[in-house]
C-alpha positions in Angstrom: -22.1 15.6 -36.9 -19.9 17.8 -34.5 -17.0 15.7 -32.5 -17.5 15.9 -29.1 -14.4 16.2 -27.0 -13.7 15.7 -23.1 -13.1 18.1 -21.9 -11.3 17.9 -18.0 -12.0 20.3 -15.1 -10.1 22.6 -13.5 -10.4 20.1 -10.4 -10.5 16.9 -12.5 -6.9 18.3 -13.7 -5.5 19.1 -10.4 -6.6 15.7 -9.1 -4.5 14.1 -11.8 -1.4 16.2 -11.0 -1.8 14.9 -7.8 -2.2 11.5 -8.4 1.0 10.9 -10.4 3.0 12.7 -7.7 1.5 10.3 -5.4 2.7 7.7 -7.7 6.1 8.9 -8.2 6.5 9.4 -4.8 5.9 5.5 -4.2 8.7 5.2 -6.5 6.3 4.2 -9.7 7.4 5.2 -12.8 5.7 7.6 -14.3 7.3 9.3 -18.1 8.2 12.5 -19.3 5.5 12.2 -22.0 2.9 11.4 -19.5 4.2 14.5 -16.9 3.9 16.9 -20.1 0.7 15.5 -21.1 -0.6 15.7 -17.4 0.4 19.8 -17.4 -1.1 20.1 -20.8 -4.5 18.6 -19.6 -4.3 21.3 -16.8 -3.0 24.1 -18.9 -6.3 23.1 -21.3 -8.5 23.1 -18.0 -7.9 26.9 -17.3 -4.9 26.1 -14.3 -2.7 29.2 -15.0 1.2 29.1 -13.2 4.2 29.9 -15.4 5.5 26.9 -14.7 2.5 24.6 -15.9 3.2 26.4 -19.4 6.6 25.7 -19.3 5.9 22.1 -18.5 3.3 21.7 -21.2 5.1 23.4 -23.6 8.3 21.0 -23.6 9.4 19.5 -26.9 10.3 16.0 -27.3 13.8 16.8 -27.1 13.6 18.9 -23.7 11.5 15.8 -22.0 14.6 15.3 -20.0 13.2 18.6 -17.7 10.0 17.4 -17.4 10.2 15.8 -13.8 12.2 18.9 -12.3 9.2 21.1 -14.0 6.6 19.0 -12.4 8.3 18.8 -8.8 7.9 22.7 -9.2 4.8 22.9 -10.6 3.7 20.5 -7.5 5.3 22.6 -5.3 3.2 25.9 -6.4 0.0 24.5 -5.7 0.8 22.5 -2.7 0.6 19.4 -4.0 3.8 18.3 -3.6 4.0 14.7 -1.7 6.6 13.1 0.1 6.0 9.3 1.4 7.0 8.4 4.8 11.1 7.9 5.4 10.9 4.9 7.0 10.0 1.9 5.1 7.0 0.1 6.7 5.2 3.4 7.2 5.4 4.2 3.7 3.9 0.9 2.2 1.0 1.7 5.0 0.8 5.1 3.5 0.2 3.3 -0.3 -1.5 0.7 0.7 -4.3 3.3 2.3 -3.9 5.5 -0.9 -4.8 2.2 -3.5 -7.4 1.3 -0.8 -9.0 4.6 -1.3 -8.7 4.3 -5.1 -10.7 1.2 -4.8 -13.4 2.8 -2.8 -14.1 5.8 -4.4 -14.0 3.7 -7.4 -11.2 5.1 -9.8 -9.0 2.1 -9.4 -10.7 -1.4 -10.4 -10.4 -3.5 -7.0 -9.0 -6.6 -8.9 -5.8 -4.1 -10.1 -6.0 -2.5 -6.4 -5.7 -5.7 -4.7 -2.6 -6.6 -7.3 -1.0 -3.2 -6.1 -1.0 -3.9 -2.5 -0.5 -7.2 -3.0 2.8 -7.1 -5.3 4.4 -3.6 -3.8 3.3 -3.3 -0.5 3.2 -6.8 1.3 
């Protein structure tokens, strides 16, 4: 019996890659191993940048470059995201982005409503 395997999209891949700059921008922490494995998934999905290779082709010991490889891989395909300087306008801004989690349904409400609820009121 053959293994099937998941495999992302192209636009499933770039959705990710924006997602955890989203995160990281809200000051989440997001790991090396997780930015690496987030370029490899795209890398896999047919997104071809110098850059993406280089990200997905770091070593455990080179995981220290990761987030500098991301920012620019971010940067090349306009994905790059900055929250809001000031304070209140940037817990507006996440609380909108965990709201539309919730709605389109990629982010259980119950976890959602924690979100909002622990980092942005």
């Amino acid at each position: 019996m053959p293994i099937e395997k998941n495999v992302m999209t192209r636009d499933a891949a770039l959705e990710q890659l924006s997602h955890i700059a989203r995160e990281r921008a809200f000051g989440r922490r997001v790991g090396s191993d997780q930015l690496i494995q987030a370029g490899l998934n795209a890398l896999i999905a047919g997104v071809e940048i110098p850059s993406l290779a280089m990200l997905a082709g770091l070593l455990r010991n080179e995981e220290p470059e990761a987030p500098a490889l991301f920012d620019q891989v971010l940067e090349e395909f306009g994905l790059l995201f900055h929250s809001p300087a000031a304070p209140r306008a940037a817990k507006w801004e996440m609380a909108y982005w965990v709201a539309g989690q919730i709605a389109d349904g990629t982010l259980d409400p119950a976890a959602g409503t924690h979100l909002i609820w622990a980092d942005v009121a």
